[in-house]
N, C-alpha and C positions, 0 to 999 in steps of 0.2 A: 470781395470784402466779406467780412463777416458783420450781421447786422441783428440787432436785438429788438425786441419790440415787447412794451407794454401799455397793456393796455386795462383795463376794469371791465369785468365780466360780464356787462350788457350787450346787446345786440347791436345798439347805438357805439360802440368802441368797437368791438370784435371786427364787424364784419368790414369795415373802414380796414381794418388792422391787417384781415387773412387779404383782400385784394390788394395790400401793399405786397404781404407773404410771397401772394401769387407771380406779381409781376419782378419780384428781387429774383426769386429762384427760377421764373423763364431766363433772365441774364444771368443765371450762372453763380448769382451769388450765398452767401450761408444766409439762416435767416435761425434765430429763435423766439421762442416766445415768455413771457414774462405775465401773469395773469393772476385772478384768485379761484378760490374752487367751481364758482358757476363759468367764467369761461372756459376753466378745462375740460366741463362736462356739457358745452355748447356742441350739440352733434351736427358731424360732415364737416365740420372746415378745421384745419391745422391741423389732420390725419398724418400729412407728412414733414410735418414740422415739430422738433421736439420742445414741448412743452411742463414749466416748470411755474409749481404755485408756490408764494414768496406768502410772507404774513404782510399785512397792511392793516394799520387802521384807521377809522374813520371818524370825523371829528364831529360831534354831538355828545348827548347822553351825560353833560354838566361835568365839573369837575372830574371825575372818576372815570369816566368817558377819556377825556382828553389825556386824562395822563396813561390808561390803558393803549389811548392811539400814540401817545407818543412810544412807549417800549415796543409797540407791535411794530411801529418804522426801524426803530430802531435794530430790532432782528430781524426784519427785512431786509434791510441797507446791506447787514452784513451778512445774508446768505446773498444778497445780490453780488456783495465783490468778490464772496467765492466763486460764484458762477462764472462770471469772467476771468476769471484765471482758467477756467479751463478752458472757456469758447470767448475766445479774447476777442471783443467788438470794438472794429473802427468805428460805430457810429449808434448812438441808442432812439428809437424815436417812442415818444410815447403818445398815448392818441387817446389820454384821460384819464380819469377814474381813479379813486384813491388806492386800486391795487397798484398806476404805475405810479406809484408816488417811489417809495425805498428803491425799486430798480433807477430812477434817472440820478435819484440823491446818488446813491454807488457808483453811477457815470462821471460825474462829476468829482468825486471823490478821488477816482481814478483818474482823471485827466480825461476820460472820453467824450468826442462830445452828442451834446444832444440837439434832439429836434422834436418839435411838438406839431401835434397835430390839431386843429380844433374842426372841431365838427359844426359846431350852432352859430348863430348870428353873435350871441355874447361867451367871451371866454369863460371857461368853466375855472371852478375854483380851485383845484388841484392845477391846472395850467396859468393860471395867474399866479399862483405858488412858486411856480418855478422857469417863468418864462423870463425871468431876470439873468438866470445862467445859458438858456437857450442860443445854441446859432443862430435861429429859426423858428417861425411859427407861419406853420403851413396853415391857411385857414379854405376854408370853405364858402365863404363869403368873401364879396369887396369890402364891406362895410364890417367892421364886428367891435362889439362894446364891449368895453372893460380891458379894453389891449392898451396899456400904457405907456408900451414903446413900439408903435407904428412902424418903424425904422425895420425892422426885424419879420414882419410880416410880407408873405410869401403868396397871393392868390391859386390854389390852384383844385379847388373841389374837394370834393369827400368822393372817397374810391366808391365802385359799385361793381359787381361782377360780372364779367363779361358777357355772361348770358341776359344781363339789363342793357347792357352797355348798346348789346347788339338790335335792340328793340327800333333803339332811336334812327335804325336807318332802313327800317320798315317802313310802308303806309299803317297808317292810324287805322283802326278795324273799320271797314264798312261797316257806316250808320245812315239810315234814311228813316223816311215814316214809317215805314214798316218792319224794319230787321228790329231783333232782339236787342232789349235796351240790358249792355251787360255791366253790375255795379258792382266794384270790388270793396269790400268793407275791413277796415284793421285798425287797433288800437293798440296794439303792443299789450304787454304783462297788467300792468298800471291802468293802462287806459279802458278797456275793453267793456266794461260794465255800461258803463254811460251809451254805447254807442247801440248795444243787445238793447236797452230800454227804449232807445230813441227811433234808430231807425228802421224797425217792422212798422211802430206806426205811424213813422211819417208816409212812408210806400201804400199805406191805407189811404191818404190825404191824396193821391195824384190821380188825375183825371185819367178815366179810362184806357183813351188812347196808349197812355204809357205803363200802364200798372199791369194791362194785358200783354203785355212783351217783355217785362221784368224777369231777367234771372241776377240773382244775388250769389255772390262769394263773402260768407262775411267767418273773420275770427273771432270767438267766444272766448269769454273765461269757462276755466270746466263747469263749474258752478253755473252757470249760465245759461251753459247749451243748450241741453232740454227744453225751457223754457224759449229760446229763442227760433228754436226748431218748431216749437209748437204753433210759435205765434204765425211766423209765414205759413203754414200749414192749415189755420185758420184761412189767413188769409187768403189761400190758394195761390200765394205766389211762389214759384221753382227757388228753389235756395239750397247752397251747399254750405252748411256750418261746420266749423274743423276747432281745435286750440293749435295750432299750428300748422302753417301752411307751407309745407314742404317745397310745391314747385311754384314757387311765386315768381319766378321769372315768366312762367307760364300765362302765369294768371294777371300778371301786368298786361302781357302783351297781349290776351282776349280782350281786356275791360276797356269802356269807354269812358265811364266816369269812377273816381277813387274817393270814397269818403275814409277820414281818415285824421288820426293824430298829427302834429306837426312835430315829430323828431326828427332828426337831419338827415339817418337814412332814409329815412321812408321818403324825407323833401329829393334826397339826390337820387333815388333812385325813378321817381315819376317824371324829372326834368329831366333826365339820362334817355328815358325811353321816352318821354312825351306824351307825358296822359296827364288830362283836367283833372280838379283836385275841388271838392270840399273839405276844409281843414277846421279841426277843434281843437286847439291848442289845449296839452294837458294842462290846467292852472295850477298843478301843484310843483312843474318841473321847476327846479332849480335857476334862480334871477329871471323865472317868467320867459326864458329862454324860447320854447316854442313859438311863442305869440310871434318873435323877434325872427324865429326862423319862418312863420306862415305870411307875416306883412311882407319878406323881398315876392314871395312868389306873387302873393297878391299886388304887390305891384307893380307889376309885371303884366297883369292879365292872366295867369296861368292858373289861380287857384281862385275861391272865394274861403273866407275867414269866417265865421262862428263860432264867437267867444261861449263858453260852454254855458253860464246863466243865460245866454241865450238862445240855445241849443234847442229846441223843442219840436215836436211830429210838426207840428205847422209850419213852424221857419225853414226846416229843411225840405219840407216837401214844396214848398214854395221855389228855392232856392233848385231845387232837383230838376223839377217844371221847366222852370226858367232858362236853365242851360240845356236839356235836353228835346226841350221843343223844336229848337231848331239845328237841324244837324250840320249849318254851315257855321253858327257860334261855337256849337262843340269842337267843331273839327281849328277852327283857328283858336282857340285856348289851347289846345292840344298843340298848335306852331308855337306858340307862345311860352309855354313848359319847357318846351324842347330848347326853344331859344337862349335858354338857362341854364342847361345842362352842359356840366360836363364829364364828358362819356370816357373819356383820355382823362382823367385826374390820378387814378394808379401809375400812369406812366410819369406824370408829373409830378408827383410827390415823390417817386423812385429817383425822377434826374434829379433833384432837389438833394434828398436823402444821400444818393453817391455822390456827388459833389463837393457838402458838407462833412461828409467821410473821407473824402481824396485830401482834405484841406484847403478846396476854392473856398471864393465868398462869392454864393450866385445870389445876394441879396437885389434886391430891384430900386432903383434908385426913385422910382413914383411908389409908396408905402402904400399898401394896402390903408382904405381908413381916411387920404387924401379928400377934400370936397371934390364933388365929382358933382355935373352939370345936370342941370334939372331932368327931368324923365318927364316925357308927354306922359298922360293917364291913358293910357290906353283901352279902347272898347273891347266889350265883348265881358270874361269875365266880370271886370269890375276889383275896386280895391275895396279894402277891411273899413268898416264904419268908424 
């Protein structure tokens, strides 16, 4: 089959998008991409896939705003049905963002059909747009808010790349009282300021025993770095600061604990491999989305939540203490994460995808969203206050 995909040029779309890429063209099949200018120039993934930037706009900016986004769909849609005349797709999936917006309108247009993806606990607003004409909506959650027709939901992860995938059937890093206590720190584009302020000195606040075994991975904004380099440096604590962390499958699979943003990669990719999580939900994302994606882990056990006004060197190093004092709590949050994960979600979004491409209906007759039967609270981490 031939298969199209778009997707909105963040991190959070993209890389969902290339491990579908991945797993279509191991089975043999066509794959293109459908994007704006930051994911054409997202480097290393969709090298072998041909990629094509479409106009899209996006809705703000008052009156003038909206009627600019509407002509930009507009000559999107229809550089989108040119494209398919020439790489004519059985099937289009989109996985967000208002660059896939004009490509799926064009699917439709054309009779093709489509399938969405969603990544976060609450649908996004471009897929709420158009999850009316959808075969499908793949989600990432059991639960997901703002899905109006349940009927059509699909449970089956958010992709992660193989080299995360593979983590999860590793042991967890030896940890006791005395090995290196290793903490991996990321905040995305958006996020990253808060967390350079926060966590040097919380790692100030932790009792000896732990602060003398401290090495840190943490991502900066560029603006940042220095200043955040400087501060562990004071502190004499080992730290490697980057704005981009190249081998991160690497560096999941060293760390013991993950301080961190609640976006949905970042969520599927620590439940994939199985690593404990401190989460700061970004408060400016999009219907408060994060919070919604950091409460399933938290309660679960696998993560703790720290809403950002409450984010401070104290709480977290309170909270850091806590879970690292004792290496047999760490090590079951760490069972716990895993237990959540799904490591096989590219392949299941692929059966999904060719399915709805052949012309089946692999809908599921129990909807995603169904009441589902209470959940023990489980010890050890702990859930969101």
């Amino acid at each position: 089959m031939n298969v199209t995909l778009a997707a909105g040029g963040t991190g959070g779309h993209m890389v969902p998008a290339h491990a579908l890429a991945v797993e279509l063209k191991r089975r043999g099949h066509g794959v293109m991409l459908v994007t704006d200018a930051r994911g054409a120039a997202v480097p290393a993934i969709f090298d072998d896939v041909p990629v094509h930037v479409l106009p899209a706009g996006r809705l703000g900016g008052g009156p003038l705003g909206l009627v600019k986004a509407f002509f930009a769909v507009l000559k999107g849609r229809k550089a989108a049905r040119g494209l398919y005349r020439d790489f004519t797709p059985d099937v289009v999936v989109g996985f967000g963002g208002y660059p896939a917006f004009p490509a799926l309108l064009a699917a439709s247009a054309e009779g093709v059909p489509t399938v969405l993806h969603e990544q976060n606990a609450v649908l996004g607003r471009v897929n709420r747009l158009l999850a009316g004409k959808a075969r499908a909506v793949a989600t990432a959650y059991k639960r997901v808010e703002r899905l109006a027709d349940k009927s059509k939901a699909v449970f089956v992860g958010n992709p992660v790349r193989q080299e995360v995938a593979t983590l999860g059937t590793m042991p967890f890093p030896a940890f006791d009282d005395t090995a290196p206590l290793n903490i991996l720190v990321t905040g995305g584009s958006q996020g990253a300021t808060v967390l350079g302020e926060v966590v040097p000195e919380a790692m100030a606040f932790l009792p000896d025993a732990l602060r003398h075994r401290l090495h840190i991975v943490q991502q900066c904004r560029a603006e940042d770095i220095e200043r955040v380099r400087q501060r562990y440096k004071e502190l004499d604590i080992p730290a490697e600061t980057m704005t981009y962390i190249e081998d991160m499958p690497r560096r999941i699979g060293d760390t013991h604990l993950v301080i961190a943003r609640a976006g949905a990669s970042t969520i599927a990719e620590l439940t994939a491999a199985g690593r404990p999580a401190i989460l700061v939900p970004l408060p400016i994302a999009t219907d408060d989305h994060q919070t919604a994606n950091a409460r399933e882990l938290a309660r679960v056990g696998g993560a703790r939540m720290i809403k950002q006004p409450d984010f401070t060197p104290e709480t977290l190093a309170a909270q850091v203490a806590e879970i690292c004092s004792d290496p047999q709590a760490l090590a079951n949050a760490a069972g716990r994460s895993l237990s959540v994960g799904k490591p096989h979600a590219a392949e299941e979004l692929a059966d999904l995808v060719l399915a709805i491409g052949a012309g089946d209906n692999p809908l599921p007759t129990d909807p995603v969203g169904a009441p589902a039967r209470p959940t023990p609270r489980p010890s050890g981490m702990g859930v969101p206050a």
